[in-house]
C-alpha positions in Angstrom: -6.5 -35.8 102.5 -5.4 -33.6 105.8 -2.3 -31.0 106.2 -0.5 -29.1 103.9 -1.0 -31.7 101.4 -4.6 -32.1 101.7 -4.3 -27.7 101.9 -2.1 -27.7 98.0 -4.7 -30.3 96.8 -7.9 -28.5 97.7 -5.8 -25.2 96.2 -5.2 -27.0 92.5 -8.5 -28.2 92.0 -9.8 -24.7 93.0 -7.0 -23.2 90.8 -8.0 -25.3 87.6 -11.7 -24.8 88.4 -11.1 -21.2 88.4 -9.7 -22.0 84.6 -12.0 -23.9 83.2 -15.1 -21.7 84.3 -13.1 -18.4 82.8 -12.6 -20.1 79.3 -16.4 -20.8 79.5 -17.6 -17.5 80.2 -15.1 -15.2 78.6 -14.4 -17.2 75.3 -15.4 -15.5 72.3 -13.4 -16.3 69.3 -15.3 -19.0 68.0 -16.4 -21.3 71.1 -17.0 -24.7 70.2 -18.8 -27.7 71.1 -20.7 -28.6 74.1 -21.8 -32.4 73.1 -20.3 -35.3 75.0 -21.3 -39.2 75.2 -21.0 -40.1 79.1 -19.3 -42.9 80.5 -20.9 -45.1 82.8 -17.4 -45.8 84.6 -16.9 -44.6 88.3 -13.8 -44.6 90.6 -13.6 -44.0 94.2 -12.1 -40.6 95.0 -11.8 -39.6 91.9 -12.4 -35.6 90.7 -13.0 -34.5 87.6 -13.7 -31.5 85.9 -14.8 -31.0 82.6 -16.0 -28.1 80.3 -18.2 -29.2 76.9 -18.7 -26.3 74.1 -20.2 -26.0 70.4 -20.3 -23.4 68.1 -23.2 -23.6 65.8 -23.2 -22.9 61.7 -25.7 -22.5 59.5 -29.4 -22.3 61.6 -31.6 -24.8 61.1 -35.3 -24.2 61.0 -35.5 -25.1 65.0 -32.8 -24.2 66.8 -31.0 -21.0 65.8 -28.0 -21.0 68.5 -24.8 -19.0 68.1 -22.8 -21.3 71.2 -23.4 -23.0 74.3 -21.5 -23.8 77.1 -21.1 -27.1 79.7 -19.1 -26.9 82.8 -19.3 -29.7 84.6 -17.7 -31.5 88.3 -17.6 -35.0 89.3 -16.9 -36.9 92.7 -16.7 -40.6 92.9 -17.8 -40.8 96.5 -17.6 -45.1 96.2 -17.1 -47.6 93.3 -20.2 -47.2 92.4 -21.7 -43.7 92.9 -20.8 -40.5 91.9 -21.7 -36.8 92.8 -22.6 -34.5 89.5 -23.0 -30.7 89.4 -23.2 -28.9 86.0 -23.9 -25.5 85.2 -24.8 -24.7 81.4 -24.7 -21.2 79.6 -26.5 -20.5 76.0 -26.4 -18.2 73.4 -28.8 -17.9 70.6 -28.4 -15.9 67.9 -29.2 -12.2 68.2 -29.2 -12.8 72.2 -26.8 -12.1 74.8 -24.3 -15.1 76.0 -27.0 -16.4 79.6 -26.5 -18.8 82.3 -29.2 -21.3 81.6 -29.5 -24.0 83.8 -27.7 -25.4 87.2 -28.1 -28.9 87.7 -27.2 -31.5 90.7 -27.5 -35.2 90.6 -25.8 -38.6 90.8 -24.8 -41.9 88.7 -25.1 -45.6 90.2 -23.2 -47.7 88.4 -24.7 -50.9 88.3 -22.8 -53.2 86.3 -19.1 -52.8 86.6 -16.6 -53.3 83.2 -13.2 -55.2 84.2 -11.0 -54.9 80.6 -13.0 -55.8 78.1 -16.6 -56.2 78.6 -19.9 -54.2 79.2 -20.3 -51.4 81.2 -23.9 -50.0 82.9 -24.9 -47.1 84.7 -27.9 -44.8 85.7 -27.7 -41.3 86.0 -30.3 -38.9 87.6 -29.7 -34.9 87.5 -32.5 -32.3 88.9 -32.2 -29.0 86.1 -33.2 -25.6 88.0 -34.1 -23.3 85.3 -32.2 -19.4 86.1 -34.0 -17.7 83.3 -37.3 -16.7 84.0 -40.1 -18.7 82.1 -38.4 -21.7 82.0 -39.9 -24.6 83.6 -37.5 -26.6 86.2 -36.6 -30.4 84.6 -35.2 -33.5 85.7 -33.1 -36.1 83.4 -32.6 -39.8 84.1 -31.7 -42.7 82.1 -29.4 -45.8 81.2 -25.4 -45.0 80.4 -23.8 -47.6 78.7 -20.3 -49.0 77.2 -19.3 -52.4 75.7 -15.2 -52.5 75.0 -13.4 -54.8 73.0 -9.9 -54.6 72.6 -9.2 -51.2 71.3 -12.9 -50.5 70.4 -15.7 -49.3 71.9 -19.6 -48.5 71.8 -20.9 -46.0 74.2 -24.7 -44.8 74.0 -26.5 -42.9 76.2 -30.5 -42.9 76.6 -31.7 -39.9 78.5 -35.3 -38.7 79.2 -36.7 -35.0 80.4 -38.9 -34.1 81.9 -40.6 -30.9 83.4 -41.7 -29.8 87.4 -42.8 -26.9 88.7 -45.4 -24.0 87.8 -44.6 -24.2 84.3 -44.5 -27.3 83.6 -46.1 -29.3 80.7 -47.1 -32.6 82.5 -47.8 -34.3 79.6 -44.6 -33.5 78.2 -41.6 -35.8 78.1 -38.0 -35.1 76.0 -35.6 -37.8 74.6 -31.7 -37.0 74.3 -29.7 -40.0 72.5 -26.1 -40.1 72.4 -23.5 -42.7 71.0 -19.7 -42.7 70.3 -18.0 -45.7 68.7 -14.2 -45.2 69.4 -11.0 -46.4 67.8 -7.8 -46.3 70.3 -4.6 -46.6 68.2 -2.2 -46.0 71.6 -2.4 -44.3 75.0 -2.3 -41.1 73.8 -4.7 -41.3 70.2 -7.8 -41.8 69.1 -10.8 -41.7 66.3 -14.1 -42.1 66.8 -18.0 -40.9 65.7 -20.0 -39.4 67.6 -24.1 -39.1 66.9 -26.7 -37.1 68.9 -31.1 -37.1 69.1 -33.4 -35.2 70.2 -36.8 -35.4 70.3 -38.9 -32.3 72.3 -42.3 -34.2 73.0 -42.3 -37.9 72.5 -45.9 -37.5 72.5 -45.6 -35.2 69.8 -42.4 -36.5 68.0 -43.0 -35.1 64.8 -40.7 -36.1 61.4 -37.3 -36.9 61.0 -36.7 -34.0 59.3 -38.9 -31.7 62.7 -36.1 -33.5 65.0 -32.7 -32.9 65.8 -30.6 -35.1 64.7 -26.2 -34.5 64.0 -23.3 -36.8 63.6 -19.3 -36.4 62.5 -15.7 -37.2 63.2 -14.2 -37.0 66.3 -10.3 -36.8 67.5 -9.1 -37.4 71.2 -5.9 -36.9 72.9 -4.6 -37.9 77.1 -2.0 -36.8 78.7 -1.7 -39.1 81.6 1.8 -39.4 83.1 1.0 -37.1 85.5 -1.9 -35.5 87.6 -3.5 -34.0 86.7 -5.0 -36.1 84.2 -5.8 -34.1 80.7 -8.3 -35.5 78.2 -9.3 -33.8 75.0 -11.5 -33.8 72.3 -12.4 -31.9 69.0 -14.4 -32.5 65.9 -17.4 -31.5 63.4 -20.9 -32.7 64.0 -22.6 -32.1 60.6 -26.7 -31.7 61.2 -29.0 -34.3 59.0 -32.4 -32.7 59.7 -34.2 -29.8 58.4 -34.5 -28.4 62.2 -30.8 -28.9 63.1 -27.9 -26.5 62.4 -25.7 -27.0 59.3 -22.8 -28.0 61.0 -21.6 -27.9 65.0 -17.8 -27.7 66.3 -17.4 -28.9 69.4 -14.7 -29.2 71.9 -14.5 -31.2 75.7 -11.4 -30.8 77.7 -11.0 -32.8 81.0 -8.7 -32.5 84.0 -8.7 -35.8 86.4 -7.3 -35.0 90.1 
């Protein structure tokens, strides 16, 4: 891109940027949800930005959160890899809305899907910690997608773990994720979504000590013209004792 052209381009993706990262911060009627399957898919030139929110209902015994927040910006510098930086803010109940964590990384995708077919990718991100305390992390792990027709199966298998002063060596997170997705048109779609997480494998506890949540999920594209607009909305309803009752959450997408 070089010009004027290059000058508007460089001016819309600022502009929308801009957007998306007011919505996150100054929203307060309820926000919603922040969880979102990954795809392992990656395109050459192509920009994305995203923001992921939840709203949480009904504490559960371990985690107590009122909303948190995911803004995140993609660059597919070749067919294969991509550029991530994310920046995530939290709220727990009682506790004022906080910037939580940056974090920068990459996915390699390894095994390209043509149509129908499977789909593989790694992703790697390095988490600096902003509040004070908290230990910095880095996540890795296996994104994958298997499409057939109008279906599809996407799970994600991501591990934690913590680096630097405060950091609990022996320690290691899990963070599952899986979407199986209905496409009725261009436009529509159904789906479920699920989402893990286990604090210490070492350590993993009960079912009921995890955090475990699934529901219904709705989509919507707008495509016809760029940018690209992808949405998403539904109810994640917990089904463990430390999980909250119910989570709303919400992704919107804007593809340059």
């Amino acid at each position: 891109m070089s010009g004027e052209k290059g000058i508007a381009a460089r001016a819309r993706i600022s502009l929308w940027f801009g957007i998306l990262l007011s919505t996150a911060i100054f929203v307060a009627s309820p926000a919603r949800a922040q969880y979102y399957v990954r795809s392992p898919d990656v395109e050459k030139g192509e920009f994305k930005l995203e923001e992921h929110g939840a709203v949480y209902f009904g504490p559960g015994e371990d985690e107590r959160r009122r909303q948190t927040h995911e803004l995140e910006a993609i660059y597919g510098f070749t067919d294969r890899w991509e550029g991530i930086v994310e920046t995530t803010f939290r709220q727990n109940i009682g506790d004022d809305f906080k910037a939580h964590r940056v974090e920068l990384g990459a996915q390699y995708e390894f095994v390209e899907r043509h149509g129908d077919g499977l789909g593989l990718a790694f992703r790697t991100l390095y988490e600096f910690a902003l509040q004070s305390g908290d230990p910095d992390e880095i996540l890795f792990g296996p994104v994958g997608k298997y499409v057939w027709g109008p279906d599809s199966l996407t799970v994600n298998t991501f591990f934690v773990g913590q680096v630097g002063d405060h950091q609990d060596i022996d320690s290691l997170e899990f963070k599952g994720a899986w979407r199986v997705k209905h496409e009725f048109n261009e436009t529509w779609a159904l789906g479920i979504e699920g989402y893990s997480e286990i604090e210490d494998l070492s350590h993993a506890g009960t079912f009921d000590q995890q955090k475990h949540r699934l529901g219904p999920v709705a989509y919507l594209e707008l495509g016809d013209a760029m940018p690209k607009w992808e949405f998403a909305a539904g109810a994640l309803f917990g089904v463990s004792d430390a999980t909250s009752d119910v989570t709303l959450k919400f992704d919107i997408e804007a593809e340059f």
